[in-house]
Jmol script that loads the backbone (N, CA, C; Angstrom):
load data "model"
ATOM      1  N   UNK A   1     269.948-203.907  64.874  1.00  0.00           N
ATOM      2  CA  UNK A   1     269.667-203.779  63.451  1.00  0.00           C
ATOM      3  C   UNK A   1     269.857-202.327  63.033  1.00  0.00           C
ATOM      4  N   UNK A   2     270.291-201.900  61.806  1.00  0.00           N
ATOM      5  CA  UNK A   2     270.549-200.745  61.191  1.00  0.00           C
ATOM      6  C   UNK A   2     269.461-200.126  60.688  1.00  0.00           C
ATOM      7  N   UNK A   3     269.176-198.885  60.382  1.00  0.00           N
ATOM      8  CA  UNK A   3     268.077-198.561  60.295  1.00  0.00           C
ATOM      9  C   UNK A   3     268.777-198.020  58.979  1.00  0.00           C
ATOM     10  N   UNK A   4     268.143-198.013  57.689  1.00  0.00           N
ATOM     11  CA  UNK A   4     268.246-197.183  56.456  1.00  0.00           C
ATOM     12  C   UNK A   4     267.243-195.936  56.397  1.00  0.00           C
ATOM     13  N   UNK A   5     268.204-194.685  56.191  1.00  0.00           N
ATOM     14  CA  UNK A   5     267.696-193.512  56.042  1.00  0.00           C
ATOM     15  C   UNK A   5     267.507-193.358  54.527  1.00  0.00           C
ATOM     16  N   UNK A   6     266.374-192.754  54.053  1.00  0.00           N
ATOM     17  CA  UNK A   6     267.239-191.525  53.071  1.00  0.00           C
ATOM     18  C   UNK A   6     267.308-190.346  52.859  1.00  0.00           C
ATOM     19  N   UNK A   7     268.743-190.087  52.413  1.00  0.00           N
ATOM     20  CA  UNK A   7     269.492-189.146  52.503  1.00  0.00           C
ATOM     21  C   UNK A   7     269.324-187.968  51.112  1.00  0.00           C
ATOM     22  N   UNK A   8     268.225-188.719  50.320  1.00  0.00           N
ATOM     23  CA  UNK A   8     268.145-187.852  48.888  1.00  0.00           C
ATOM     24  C   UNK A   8     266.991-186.488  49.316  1.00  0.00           C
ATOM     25  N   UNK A   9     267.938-185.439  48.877  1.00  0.00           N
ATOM     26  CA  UNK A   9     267.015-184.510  49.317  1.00  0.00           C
ATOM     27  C   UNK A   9     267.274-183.478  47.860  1.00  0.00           C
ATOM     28  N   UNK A  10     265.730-182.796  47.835  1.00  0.00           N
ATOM     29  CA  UNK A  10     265.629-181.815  46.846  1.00  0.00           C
ATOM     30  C   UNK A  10     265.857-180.213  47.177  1.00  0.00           C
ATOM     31  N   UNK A  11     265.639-179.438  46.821  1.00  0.00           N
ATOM     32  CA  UNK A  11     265.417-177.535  46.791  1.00  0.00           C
ATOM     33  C   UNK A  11     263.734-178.002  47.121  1.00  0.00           C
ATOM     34  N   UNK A  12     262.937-179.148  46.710  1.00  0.00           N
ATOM     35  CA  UNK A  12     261.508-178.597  46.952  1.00  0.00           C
ATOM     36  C   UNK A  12     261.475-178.807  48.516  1.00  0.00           C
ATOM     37  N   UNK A  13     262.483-179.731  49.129  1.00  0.00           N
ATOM     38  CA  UNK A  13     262.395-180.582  50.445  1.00  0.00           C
ATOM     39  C   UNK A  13     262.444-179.336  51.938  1.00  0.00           C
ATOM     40  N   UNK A  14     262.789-178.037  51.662  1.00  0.00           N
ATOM     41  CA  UNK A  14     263.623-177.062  52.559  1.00  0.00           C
ATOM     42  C   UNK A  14     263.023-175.663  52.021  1.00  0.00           C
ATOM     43  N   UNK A  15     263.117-174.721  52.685  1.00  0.00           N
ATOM     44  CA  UNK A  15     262.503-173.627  52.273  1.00  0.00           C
ATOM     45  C   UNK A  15     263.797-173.127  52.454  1.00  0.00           C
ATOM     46  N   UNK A  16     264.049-172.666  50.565  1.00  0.00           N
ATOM     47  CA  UNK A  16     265.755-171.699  50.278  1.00  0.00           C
ATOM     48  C   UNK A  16     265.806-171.057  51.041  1.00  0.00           C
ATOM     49  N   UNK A  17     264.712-169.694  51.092  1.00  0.00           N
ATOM     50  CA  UNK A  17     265.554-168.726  51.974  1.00  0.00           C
ATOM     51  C   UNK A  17     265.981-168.845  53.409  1.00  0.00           C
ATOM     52  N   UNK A  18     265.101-169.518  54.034  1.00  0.00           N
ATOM     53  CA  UNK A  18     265.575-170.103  55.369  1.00  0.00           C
ATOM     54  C   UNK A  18     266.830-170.559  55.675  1.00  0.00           C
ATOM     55  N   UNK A  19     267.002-171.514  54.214  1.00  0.00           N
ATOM     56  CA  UNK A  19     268.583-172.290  54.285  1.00  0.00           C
ATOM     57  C   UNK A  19     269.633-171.266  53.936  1.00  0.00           C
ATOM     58  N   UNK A  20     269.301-170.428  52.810  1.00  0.00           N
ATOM     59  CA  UNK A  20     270.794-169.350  53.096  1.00  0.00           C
ATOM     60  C   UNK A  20     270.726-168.472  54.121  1.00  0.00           C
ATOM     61  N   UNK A  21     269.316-168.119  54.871  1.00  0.00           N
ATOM     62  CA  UNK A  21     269.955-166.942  56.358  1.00  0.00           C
ATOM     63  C   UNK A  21     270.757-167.641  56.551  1.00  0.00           C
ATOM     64  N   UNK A  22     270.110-169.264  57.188  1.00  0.00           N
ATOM     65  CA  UNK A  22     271.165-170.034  58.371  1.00  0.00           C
ATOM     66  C   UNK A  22     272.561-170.292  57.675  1.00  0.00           C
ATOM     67  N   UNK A  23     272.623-170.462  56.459  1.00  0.00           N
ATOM     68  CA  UNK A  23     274.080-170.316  56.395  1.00  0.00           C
ATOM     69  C   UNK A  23     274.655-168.840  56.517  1.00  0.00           C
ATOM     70  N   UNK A  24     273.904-167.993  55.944  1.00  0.00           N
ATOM     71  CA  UNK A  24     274.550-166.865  56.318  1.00  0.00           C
ATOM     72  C   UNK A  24     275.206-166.722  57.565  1.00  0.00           C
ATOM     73  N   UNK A  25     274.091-167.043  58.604  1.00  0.00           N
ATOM     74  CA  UNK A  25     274.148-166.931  59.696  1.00  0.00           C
ATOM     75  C   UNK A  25     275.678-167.654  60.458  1.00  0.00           C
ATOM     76  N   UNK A  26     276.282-168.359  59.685  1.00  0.00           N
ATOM     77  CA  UNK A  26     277.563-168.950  60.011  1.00  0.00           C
ATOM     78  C   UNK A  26     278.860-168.566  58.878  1.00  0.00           C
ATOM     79  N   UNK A  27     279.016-167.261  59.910  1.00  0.00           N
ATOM     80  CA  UNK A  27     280.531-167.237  58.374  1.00  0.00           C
ATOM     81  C   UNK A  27     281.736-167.908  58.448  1.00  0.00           C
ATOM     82  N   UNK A  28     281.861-169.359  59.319  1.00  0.00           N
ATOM     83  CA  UNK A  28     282.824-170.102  59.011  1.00  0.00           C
ATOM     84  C   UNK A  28     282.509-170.927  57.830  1.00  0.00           C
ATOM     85  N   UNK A  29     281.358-171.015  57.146  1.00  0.00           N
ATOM     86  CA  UNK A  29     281.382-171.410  56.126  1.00  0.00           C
ATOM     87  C   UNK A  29     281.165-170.780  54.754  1.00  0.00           C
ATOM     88  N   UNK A  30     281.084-169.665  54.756  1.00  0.00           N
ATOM     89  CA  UNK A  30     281.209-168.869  53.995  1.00  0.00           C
ATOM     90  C   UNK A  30     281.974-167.725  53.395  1.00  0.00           C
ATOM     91  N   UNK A  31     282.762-167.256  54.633  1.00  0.00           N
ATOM     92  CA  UNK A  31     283.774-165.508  54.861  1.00  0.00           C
ATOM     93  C   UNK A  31     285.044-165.793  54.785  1.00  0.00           C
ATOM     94  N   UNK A  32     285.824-165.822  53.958  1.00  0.00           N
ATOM     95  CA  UNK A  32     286.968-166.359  54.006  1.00  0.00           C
ATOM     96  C   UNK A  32     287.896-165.164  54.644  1.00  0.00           C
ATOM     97  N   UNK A  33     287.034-163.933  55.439  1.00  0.00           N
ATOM     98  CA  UNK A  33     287.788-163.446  56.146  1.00  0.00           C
ATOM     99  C   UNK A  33     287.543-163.302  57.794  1.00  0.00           C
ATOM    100  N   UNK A  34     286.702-164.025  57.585  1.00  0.00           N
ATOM    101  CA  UNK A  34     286.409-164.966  59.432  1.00  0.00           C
ATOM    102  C   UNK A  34     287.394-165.651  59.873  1.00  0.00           C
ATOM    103  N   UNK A  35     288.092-165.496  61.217  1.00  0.00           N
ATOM    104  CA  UNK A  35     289.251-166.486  61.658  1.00  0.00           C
ATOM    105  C   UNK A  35     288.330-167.687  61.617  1.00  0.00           C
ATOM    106  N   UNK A  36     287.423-168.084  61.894  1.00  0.00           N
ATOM    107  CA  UNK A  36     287.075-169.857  62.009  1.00  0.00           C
ATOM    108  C   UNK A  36     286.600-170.376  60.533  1.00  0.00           C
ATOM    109  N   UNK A  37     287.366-169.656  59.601  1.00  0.00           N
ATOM    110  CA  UNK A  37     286.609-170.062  58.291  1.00  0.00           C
ATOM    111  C   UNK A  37     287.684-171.292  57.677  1.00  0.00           C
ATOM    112  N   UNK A  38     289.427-170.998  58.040  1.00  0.00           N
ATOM    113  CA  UNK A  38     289.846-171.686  57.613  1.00  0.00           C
ATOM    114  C   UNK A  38     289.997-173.287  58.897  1.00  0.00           C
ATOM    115  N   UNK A  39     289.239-173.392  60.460  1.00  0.00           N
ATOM    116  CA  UNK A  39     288.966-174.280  61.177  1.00  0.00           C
ATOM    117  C   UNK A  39     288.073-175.354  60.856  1.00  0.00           C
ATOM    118  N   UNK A  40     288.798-176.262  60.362  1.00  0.00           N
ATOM    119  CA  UNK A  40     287.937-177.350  59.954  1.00  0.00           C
ATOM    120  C   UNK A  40     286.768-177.825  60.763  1.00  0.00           C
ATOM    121  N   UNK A  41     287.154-177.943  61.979  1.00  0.00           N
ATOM    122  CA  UNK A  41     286.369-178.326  62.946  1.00  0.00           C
ATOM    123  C   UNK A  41     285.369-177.274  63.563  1.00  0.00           C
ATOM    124  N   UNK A  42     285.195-176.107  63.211  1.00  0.00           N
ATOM    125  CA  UNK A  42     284.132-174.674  63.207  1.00  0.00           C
ATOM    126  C   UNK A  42     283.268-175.166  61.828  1.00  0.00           C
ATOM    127  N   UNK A  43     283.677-175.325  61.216  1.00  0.00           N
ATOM    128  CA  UNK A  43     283.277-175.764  59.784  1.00  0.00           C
ATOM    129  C   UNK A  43     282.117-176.822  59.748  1.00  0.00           C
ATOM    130  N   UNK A  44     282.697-178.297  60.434  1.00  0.00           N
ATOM    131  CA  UNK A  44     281.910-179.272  60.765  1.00  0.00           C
ATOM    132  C   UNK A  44     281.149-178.998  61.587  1.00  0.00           C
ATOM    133  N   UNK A  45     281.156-178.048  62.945  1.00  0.00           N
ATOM    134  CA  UNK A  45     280.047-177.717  63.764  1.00  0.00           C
ATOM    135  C   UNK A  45     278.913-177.557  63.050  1.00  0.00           C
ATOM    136  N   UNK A  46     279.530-176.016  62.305  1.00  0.00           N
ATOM    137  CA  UNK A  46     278.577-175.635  61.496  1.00  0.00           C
ATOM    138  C   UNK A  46     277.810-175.669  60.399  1.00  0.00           C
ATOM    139  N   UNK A  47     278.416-176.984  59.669  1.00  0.00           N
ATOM    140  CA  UNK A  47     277.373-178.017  58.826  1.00  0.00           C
ATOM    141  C   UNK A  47     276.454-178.578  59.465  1.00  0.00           C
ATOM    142  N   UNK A  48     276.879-179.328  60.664  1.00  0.00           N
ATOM    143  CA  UNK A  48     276.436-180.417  61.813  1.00  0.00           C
ATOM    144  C   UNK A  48     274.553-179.369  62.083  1.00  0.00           C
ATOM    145  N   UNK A  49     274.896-178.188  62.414  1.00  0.00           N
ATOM    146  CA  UNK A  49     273.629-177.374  63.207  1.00  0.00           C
ATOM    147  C   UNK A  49     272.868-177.056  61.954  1.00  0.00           C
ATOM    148  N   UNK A  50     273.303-176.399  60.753  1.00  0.00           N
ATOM    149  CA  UNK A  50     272.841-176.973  59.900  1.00  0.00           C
ATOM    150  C   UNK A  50     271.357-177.814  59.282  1.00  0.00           C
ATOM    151  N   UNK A  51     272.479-179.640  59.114  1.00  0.00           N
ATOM    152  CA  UNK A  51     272.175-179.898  58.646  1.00  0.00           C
ATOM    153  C   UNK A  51     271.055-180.829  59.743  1.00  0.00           C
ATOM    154  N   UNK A  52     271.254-180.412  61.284  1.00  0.00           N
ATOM    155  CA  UNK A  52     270.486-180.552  62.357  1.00  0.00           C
ATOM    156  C   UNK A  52     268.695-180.145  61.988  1.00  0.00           C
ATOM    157  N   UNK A  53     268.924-179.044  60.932  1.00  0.00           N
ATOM    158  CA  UNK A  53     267.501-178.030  61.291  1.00  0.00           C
ATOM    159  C   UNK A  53     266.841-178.598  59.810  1.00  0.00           C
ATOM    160  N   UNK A  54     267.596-179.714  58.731  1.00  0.00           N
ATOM    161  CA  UNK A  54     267.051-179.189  57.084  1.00  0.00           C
ATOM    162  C   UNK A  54     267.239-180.788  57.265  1.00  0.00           C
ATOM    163  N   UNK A  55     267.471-181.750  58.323  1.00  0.00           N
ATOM    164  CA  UNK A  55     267.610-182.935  57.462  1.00  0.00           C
ATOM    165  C   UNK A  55     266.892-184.123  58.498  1.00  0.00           C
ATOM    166  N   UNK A  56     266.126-184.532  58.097  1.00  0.00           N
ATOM    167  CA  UNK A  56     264.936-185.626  59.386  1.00  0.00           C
ATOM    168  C   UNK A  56     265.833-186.532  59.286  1.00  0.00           C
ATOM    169  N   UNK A  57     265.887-186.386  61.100  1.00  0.00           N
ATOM    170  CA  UNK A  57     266.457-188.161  61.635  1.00  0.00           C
ATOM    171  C   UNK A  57     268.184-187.440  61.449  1.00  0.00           C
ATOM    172  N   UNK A  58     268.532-186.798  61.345  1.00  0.00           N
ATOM    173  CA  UNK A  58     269.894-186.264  61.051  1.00  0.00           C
ATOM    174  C   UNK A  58     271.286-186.953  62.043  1.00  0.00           C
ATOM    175  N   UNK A  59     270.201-186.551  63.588  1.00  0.00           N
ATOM    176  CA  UNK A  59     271.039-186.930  64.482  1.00  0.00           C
ATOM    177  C   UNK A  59     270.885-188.583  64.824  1.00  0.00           C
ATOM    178  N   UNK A  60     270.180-189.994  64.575  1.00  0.00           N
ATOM    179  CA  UNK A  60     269.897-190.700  63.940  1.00  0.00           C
ATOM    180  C   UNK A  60     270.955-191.411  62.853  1.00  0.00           C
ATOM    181  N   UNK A  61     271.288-190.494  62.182  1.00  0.00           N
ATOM    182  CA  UNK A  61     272.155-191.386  61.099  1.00  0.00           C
ATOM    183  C   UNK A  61     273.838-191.609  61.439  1.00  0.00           C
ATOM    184  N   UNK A  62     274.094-192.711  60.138  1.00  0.00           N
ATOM    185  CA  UNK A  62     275.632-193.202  60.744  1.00  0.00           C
ATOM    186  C   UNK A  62     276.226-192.096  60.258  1.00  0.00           C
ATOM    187  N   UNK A  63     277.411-192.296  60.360  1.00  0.00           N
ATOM    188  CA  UNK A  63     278.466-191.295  59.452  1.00  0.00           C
ATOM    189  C   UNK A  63     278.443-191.435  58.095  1.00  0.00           C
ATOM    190  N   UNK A  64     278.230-192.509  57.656  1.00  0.00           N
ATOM    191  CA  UNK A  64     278.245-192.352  56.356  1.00  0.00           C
ATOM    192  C   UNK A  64     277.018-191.800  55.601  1.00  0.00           C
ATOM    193  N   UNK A  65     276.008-191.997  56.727  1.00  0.00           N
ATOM    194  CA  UNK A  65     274.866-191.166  56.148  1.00  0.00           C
ATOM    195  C   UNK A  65     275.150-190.171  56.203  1.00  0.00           C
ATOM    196  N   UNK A  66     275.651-189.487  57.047  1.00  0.00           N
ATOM    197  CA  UNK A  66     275.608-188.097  57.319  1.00  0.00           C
ATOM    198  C   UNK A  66     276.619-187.375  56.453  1.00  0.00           C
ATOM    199  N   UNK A  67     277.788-188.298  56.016  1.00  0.00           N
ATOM    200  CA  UNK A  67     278.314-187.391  54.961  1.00  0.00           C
ATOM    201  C   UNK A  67     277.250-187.819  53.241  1.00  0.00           C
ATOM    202  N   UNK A  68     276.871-188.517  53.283  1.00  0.00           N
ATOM    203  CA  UNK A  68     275.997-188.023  52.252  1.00  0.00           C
ATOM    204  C   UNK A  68     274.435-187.173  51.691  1.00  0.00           C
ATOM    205  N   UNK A  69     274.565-186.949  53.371  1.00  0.00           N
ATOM    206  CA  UNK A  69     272.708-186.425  53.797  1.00  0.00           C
ATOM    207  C   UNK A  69     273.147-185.021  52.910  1.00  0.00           C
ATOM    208  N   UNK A  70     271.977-184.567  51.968  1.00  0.00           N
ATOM    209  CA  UNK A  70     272.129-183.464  51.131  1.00  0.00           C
ATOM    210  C   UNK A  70     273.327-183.153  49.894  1.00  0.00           C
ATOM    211  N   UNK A  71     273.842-183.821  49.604  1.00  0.00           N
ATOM    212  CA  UNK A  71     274.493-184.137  48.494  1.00  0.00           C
ATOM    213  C   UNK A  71     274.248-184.206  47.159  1.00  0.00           C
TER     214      UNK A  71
END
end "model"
wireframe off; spacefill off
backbone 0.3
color backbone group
């Protein structure tokens, strides 16, 4: 049986500044003068760890959850 997540998340759900270090903390998604910025697959890591630390049950969900977890 499938388990239904949800995937609706707010700014109240995450503490901001936490969430921009950790993105900071990855300039393939941010530095467009980082070699792994234009690596898609550096990219997805680094959503993946992410959205590992800001989203319950993360690792848990299908793919399709997961492309809509935080959206």
């Amino acid at each position: 049986m499938h388990t239904q997540y949800n995937t609706e998340m707010s700014a109240n759900d995450i503490d901001v500044d936490v969430f921009i270090s950790e993105i900071e903390n990855r300039p393939a998604l941010w530095d467009m003068r980082y070699d792994l910025y234009s690596d898609r697959s550096a990219k997805t890591k680094a959503w993946e760890e992410v959205c590992l630390m800001f989203v319950p049950d993360f690792e848990k969900m299908t793919i399709k959850e997961k492309n809509t977890a935080g959206k």
